[in-house]
C-alpha positions, -999 to 999 in steps of 0.1 A, spaced: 144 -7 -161 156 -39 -150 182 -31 -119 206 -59 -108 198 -51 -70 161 -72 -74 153 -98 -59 171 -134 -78 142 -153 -74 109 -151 -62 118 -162 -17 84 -168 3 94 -152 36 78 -173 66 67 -160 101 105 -170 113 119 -149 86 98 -117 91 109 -123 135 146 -123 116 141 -95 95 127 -75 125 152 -81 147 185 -74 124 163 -42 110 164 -27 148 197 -44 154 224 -56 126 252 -64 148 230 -89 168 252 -118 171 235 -153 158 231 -170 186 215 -139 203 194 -135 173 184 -177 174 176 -173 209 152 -144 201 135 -161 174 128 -196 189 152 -216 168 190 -236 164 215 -211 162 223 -233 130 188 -228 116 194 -190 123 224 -187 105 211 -205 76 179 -184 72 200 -154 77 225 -166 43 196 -180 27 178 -142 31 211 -123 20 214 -147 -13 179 -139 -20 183 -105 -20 155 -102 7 188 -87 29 201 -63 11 230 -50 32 243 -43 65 252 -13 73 263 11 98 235 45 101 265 75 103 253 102 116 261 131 84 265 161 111 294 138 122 317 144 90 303 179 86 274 177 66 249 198 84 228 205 52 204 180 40 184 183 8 157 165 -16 159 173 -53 135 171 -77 142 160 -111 131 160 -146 148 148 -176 138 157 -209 116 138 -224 138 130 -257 163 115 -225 141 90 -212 165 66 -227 193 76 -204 172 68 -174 197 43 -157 233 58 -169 213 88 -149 208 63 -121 243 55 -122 260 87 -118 241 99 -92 256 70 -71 291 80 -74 289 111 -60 302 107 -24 277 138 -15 240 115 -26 226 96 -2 194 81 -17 182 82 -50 142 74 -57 132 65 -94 95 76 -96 66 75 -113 44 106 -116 54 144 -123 94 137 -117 113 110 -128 139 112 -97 139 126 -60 179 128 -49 185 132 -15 224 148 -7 240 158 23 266 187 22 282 214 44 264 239 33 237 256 13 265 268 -9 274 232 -11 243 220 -27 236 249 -45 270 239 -63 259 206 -66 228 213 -82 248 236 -108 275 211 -118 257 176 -112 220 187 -123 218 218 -144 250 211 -165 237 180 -174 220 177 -211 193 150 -201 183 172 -169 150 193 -178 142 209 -143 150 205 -104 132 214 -76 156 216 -42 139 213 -8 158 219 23 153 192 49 149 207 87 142 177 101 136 138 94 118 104 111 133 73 96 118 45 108 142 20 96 135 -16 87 96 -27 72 83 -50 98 
């Protein structure tokens, strides 16, 4: 499955990069010349390796880490699921709907007993059970989920 969010082009990413990268993974509102200062270089240079890092696709995004007890979502999960194997073909119109619903946080394409882990956060456990119901089990490509409750995470945030 080729997915438009890959990396354009193949972008060596140098010792100076990697300090970027480090730094804007523990802190993406550092402003440039801060972030220059911290990594040895021209705030010019900086900037520039910054741009050249988001049109490559090695930056991805910036974005802010919301807090989902904040807006009321005290439930996390991680679903497990299977399509059926004649649906193998609807693997990325799969992909695709799971990102418009406002309730999915992450979606993992995998490789190995399930095709797809989907993590949501909802109110409540009534919330994802109705999730599961109308989003999963109502659809025809879906074989079988597997819903665990998350208690507690660790994210450690940016690969340095």
């Amino acid at each position: 499955m080729v997915n438009s969010q890959n990396l354009q082009s193949h972008h060596e990413v140098d010792e100076i990069d990697r300090s970027i990268l480090s730094i804007l993974g523990k802190n993406g509102r550092i402003s440039n010349a801060d972030l220059a200062s911290q990594v040895g270089v021209a705030a010019s240079t900086c900037l520039g390796r910054v741009r050249n890092l988001v049109q490559h696709r090695v930056i991805r995004s910036f974005a802010a880490d919301i807090a989902p007890e904040a807006l009321g979502l005290e439930l996390q999960a991680l679903i497990s699921v299977s399509l059926r194997a004649g649906a193998r073909a609807n693997l990325a119109s799969f992909m695709t709907a799971m990102r418009e619903h406002p309730q999915v946080i992450q979606v993992f394409f995998l490789g190995g007993a399930e095709d797809f882990i989907v993590h949501i956060a909802v109110a409540d456990s009534d919330a994802a059970r109705e999730f599961v119901l109308d989003q999963l089990s109502n659809n025809a490509s879906v074989a079988t989920t597997r819903t665990n409750i998350v208690f507690d995470h660790f994210h450690k945030g940016p690969i340095s």
